[in-house]
C-alpha positions in Angstrom: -29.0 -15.0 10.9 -26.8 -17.0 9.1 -23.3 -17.7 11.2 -22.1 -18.8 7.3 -22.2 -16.2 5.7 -21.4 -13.9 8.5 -18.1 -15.7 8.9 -17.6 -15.7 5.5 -18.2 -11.9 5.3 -15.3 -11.6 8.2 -12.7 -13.9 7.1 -13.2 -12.6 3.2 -14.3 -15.6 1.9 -15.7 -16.8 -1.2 -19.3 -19.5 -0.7 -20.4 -21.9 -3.2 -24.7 -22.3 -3.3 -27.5 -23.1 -5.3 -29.4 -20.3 -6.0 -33.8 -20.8 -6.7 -33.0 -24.3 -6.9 -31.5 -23.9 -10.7 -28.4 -24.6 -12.5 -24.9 -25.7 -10.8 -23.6 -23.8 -7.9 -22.7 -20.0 -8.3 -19.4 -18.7 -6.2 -19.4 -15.2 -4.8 -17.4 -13.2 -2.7 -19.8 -11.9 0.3 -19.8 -7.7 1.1 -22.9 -7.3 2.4 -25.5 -9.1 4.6 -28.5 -7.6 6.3 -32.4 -7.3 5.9 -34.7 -5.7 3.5 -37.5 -4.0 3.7 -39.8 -7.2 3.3 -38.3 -8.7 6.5 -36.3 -10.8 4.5 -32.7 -11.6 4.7 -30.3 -9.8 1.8 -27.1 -11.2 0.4 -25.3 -8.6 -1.5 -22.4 -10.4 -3.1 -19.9 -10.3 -6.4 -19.9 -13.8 -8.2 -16.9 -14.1 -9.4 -18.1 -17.9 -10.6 -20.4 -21.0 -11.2 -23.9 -20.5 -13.2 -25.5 -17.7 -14.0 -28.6 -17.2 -16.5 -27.5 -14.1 -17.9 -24.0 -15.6 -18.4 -22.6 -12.6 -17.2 -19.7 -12.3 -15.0 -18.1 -11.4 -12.7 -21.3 -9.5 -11.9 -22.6 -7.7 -8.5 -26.2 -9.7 -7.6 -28.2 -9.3 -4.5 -29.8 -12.5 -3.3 -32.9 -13.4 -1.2 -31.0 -15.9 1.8 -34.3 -17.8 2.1 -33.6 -19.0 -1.9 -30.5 -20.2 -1.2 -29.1 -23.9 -1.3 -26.2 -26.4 -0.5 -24.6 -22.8 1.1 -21.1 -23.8 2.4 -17.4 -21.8 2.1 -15.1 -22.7 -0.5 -12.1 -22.2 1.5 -10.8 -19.3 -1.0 -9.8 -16.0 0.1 -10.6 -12.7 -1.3 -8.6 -9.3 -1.5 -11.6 -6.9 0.2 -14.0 -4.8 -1.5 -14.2 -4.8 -5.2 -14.8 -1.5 -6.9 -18.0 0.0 -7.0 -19.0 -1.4 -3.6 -21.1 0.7 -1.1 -21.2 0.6 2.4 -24.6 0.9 4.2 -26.3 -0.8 1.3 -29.6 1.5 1.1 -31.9 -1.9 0.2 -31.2 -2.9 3.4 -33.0 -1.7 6.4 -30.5 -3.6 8.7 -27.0 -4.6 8.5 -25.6 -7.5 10.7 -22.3 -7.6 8.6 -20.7 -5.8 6.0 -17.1 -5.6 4.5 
């Protein structure tokens, strides 16, 4: 597990990363972090900033851990849950963390 994003999870804040090794980094604010069905570590998260492909945002995006880059907190607080959030995320088979 990842004791960055976990923290970042608790203490509601944003993280800066690379993303699949492309464009410059994306910010989010963490609400979810667990495993999928795969075995593979989830990030459900709202970026609020940075690149994106679609050049949509703010935008909810669930990201595979193991693509991710350069992860590190930006120091920058959030309010809690943004609208449309779901507890117990159902892609997620396990939850370590969640807002």
């Amino acid at each position: 597990m990842n004791q960055t994003i976990i923290n970042a999870i608790k203490n509601m804040e944003t993280l800066s990363f690379i993303y699949k090794g492309k464009g410059n980094p994306r910010v989010v604010e963490p609400h979810a972090y667990g495993m999928g069905s795969d075995g593979d570590d989830l990030l459900r998260a709202y970026q609020v900033g940075g690149y994106s492909s679609s050049g949509r945002l703010p935008k909810w995006r669930l990201f595979e851990v193991n693509k991710i880059d350069n992860l590190s907190p930006t120091g920058e607080k959030f309010n809690g849950a943004r609208p449309n959030y779901h507890r117990d995320d159902q892609v997620m088979v396990r939850i370590y963390v969640q807002l």
